[in-house]
C-alpha positions as CSV (number, residue, x, y, z in Angstrom):
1,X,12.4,15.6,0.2
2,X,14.2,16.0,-3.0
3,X,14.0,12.8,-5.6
4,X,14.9,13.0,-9.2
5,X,12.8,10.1,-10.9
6,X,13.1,11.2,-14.4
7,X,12.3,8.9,-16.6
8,X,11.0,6.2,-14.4
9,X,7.8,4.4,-14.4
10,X,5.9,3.8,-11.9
11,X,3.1,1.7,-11.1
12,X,0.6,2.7,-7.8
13,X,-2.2,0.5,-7.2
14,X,-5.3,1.7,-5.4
15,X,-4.5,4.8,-6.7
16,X,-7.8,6.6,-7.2
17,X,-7.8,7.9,-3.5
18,X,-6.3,8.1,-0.2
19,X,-2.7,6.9,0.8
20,X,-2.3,5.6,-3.3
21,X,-3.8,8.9,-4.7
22,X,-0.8,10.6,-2.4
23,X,2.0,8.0,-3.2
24,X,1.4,8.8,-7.0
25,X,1.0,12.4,-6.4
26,X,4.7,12.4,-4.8
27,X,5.7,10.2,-7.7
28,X,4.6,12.3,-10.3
29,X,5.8,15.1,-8.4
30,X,9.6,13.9,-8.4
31,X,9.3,13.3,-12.4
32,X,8.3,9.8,-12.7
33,X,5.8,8.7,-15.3
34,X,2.8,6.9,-12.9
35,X,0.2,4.5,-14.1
36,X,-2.8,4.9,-11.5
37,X,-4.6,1.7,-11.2
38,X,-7.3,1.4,-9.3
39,X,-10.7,-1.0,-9.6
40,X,-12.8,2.5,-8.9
41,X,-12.7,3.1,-12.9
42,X,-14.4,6.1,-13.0
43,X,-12.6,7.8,-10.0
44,X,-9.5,6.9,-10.9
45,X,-9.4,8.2,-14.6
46,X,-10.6,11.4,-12.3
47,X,-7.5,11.4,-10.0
48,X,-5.2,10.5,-12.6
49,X,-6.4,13.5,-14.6
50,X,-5.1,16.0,-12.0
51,X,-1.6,14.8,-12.6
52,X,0.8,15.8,-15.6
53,X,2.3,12.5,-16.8
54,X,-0.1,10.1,-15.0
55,X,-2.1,7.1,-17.3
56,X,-5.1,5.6,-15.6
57,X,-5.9,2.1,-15.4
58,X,-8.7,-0.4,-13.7
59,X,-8.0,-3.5,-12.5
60,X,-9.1,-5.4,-9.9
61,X,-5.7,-6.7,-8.3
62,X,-7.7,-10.0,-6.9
63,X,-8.5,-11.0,-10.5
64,X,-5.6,-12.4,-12.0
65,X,-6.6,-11.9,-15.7
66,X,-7.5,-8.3,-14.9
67,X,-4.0,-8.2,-14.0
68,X,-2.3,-9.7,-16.5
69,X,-4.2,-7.6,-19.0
70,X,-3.0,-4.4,-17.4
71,X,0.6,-5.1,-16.5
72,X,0.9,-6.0,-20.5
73,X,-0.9,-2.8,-21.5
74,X,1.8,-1.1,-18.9
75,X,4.4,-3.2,-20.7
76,X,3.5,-2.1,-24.2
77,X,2.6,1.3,-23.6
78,X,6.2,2.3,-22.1
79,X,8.0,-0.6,-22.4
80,X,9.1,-0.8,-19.0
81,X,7.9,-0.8,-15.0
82,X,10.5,0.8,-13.1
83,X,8.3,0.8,-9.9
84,X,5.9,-0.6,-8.1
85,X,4.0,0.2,-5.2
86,X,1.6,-2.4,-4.2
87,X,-0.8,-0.1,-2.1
88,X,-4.3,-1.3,-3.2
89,X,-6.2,-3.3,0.0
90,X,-9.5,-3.0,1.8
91,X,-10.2,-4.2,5.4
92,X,-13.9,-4.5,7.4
93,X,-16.2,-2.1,9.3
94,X,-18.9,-4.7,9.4
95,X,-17.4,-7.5,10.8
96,X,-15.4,-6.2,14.2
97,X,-16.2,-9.6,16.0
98,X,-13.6,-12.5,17.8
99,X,-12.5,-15.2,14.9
100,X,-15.6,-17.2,16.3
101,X,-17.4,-15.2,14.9
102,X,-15.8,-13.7,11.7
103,X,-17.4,-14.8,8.4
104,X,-15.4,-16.9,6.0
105,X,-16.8,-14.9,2.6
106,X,-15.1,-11.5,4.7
107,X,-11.5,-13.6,5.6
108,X,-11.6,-15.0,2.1
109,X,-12.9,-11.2,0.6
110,X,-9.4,-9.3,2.9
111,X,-7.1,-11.9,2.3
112,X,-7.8,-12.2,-1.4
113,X,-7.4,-8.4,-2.4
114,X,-4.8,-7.6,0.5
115,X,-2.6,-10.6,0.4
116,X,-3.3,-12.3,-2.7
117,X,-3.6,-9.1,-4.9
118,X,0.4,-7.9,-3.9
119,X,1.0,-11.5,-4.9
120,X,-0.6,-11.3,-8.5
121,X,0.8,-8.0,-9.1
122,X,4.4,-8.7,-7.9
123,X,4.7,-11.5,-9.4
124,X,3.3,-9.8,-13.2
125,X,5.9,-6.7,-12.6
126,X,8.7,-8.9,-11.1
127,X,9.2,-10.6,-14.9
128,X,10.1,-7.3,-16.4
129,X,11.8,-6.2,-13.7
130,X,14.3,-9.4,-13.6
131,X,14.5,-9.4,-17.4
132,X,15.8,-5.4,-17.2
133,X,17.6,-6.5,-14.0
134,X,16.7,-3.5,-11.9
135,X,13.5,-2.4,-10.3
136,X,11.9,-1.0,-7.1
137,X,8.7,-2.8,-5.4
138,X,7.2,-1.0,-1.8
139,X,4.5,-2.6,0.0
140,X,2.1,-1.2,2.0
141,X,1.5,-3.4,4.9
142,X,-0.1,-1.9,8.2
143,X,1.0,-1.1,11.6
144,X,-1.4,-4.0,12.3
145,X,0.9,-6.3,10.2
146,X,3.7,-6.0,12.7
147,X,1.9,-5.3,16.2
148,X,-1.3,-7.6,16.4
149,X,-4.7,-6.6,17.2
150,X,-7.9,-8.6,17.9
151,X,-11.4,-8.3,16.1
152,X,-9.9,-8.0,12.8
153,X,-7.8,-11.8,12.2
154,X,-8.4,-11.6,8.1
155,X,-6.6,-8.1,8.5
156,X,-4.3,-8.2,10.5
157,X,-2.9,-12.1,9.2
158,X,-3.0,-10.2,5.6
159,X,-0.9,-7.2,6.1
160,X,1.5,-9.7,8.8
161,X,1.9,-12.1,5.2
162,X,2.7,-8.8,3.2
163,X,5.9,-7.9,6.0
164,X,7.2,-12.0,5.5
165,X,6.1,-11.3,1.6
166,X,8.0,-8.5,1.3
167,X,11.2,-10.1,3.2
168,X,10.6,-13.1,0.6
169,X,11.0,-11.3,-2.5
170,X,13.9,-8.9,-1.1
171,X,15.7,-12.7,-1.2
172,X,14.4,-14.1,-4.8
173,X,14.6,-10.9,-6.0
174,X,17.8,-9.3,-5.1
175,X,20.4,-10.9,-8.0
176,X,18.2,-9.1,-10.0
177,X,18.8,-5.7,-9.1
178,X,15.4,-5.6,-7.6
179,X,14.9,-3.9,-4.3
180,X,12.0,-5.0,-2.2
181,X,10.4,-3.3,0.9
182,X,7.6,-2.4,3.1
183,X,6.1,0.8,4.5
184,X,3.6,-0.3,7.8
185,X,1.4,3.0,8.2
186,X,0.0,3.5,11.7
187,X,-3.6,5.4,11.7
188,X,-3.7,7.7,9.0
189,X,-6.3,10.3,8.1
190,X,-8.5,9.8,5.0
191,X,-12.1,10.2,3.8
192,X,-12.2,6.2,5.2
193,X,-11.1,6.9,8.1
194,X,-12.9,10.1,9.3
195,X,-15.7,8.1,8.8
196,X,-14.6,5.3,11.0
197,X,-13.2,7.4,13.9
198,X,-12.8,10.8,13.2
199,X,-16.5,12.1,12.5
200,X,-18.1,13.5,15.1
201,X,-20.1,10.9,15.8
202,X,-20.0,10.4,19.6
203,X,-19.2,6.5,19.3
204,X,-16.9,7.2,16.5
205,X,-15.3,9.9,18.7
206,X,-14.7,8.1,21.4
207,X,-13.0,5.1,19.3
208,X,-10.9,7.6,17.8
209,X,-9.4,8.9,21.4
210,X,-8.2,5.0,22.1
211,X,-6.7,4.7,19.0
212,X,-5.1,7.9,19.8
213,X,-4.1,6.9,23.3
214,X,-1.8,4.3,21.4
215,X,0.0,7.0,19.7
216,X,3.2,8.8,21.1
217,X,2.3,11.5,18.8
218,X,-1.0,11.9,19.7
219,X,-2.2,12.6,16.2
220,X,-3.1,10.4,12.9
221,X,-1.0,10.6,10.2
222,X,-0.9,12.1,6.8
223,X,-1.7,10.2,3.7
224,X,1.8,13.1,2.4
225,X,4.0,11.2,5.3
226,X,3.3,8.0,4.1
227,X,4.0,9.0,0.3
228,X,6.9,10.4,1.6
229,X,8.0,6.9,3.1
230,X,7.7,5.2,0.0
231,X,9.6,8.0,-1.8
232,X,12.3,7.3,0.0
233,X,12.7,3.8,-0.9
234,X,12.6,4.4,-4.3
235,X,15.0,7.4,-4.5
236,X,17.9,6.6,-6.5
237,X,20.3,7.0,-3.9
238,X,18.4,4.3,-1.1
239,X,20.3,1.7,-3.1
240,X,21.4,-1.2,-0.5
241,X,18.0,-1.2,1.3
242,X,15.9,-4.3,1.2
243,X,13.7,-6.4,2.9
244,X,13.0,-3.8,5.1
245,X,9.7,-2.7,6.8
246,X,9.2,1.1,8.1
247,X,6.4,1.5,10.4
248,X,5.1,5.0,9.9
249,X,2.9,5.8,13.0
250,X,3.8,8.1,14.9
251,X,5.6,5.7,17.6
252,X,2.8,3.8,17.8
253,X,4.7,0.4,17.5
254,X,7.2,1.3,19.9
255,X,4.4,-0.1,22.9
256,X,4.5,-3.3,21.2
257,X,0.6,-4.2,22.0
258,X,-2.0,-2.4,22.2
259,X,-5.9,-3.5,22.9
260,X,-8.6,-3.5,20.5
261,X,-10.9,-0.9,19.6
């Protein structure tokens, strides 16, 4: 896919690895100027030193001084965000258990970074953004946000309020000039998630054929596919697109349920 960003800046949160390693990657690629923020320090000034044109930063997107702080540093180093991918979120191994079950300090620990954290940093970017009266903001939300799934409630209710969060700003947002959406990825293969089900592990295996069974595809995705999503969103010519949420799983949300695993 062919985007000319030139000139833009971009901001990719949870950037130091993974799906935001590969979003800023395809950024950088397509000539934008991308500020990697992660709350990894160290790995992220790593990652961001592979890439011509790429500024690391830390922050912790749950901490809204840590936020502020580097959103203004953004702000005074370039003068401008152009975009903003709000990628950064965690979710639980631990705790796979019925909401009966399900400690408060691990709701209060997903929601905060996952929900909270898109909050902080949207609303930080969205003031520059309005004041220039243009701007581009992609969430990344889940498959799980649109199709629900049982033992993970603080997960799946987070990434559910980034699709209505995303819808909300594409409204507040859009005399601005600012276009708001959301990508949903389905499974997708990472250092995470190989652990998780993709080792060969014979539990893990196992887990990871019933996630597969839930996929038309039959195959995880690519953190590049994903990247690729977001890319398109932001090109210059997807200009009358918002509010909108792309699942990117392989036709997994086309069953419209599936059972835990």
């Amino acid at each position: 896919m062919k985007v000319d960003l030139e000139g833009k800046i971009a901001l990719v949160t949870g950037a130091a690895r993974g799906i935001g390693e590969a979003i800023a990657a395809t950024l950088a690629a397509s000539g934008a100027t991308v500020v990697y923020a992660d709350v990894d320090a160290k790995t992220v000034q790593e990652t961001a030193a592979k890439t011509p044109r790429a500024f690391p930063v830390a922050m912790d997107i749950s901490n809204e001084a840590q936020v502020e702080k580097a959103v203004g540093e953004i702000l005074q180093k370039y003068g401008r965000i152009d975009i903003l991918v709000n990628n950064a979120g965690v979710n639980t191994a631990k705790y796979r258990v019925n909401i009966d079950q399900f400690p408060l300090e691990e709701w209060n620990r997903i929601v905060n970074i996952d929900l909270t954290g898109t909050y902080l940093v949207s609303r930080a970017v969205s003031r520059g953004m309005i004041a220039q009266r243009s701007g581009r903001i992609v969430n990344i939300s889940s498959v799980l946000g649109v199709i629900p799934a049982r033992l993970q409630c603080a997960f799946t209710s987070a990434k559910a309020g980034i699709v209505h969060l995303t819808r909300t700003l594409a409204i507040e947002l859009g005399e601005f000039g600012i276009l708001v959406n959301c990508v949903a990825p389905g499974s997708t293969l990472t250092e995470g998630t190989k652990q998780l089900f993709y080792s060969d592990n014979a539990a893990e295996s196992d887990r990871a054929k019933r996630v597969l069974s839930h996929i038309p595809l039959g195959r995880p995705g690519t953190v590049e596919e994903m990247a690729h999503a977001v890319l398109f969103f932001v090109a210059p010519e997807s200009t009358y697109i918002t509010g909108q949420t792309l699942c990117v799983d392989g036709g997994w949300s086309a069953g419209g349920f599936f059972r835990d695993f």
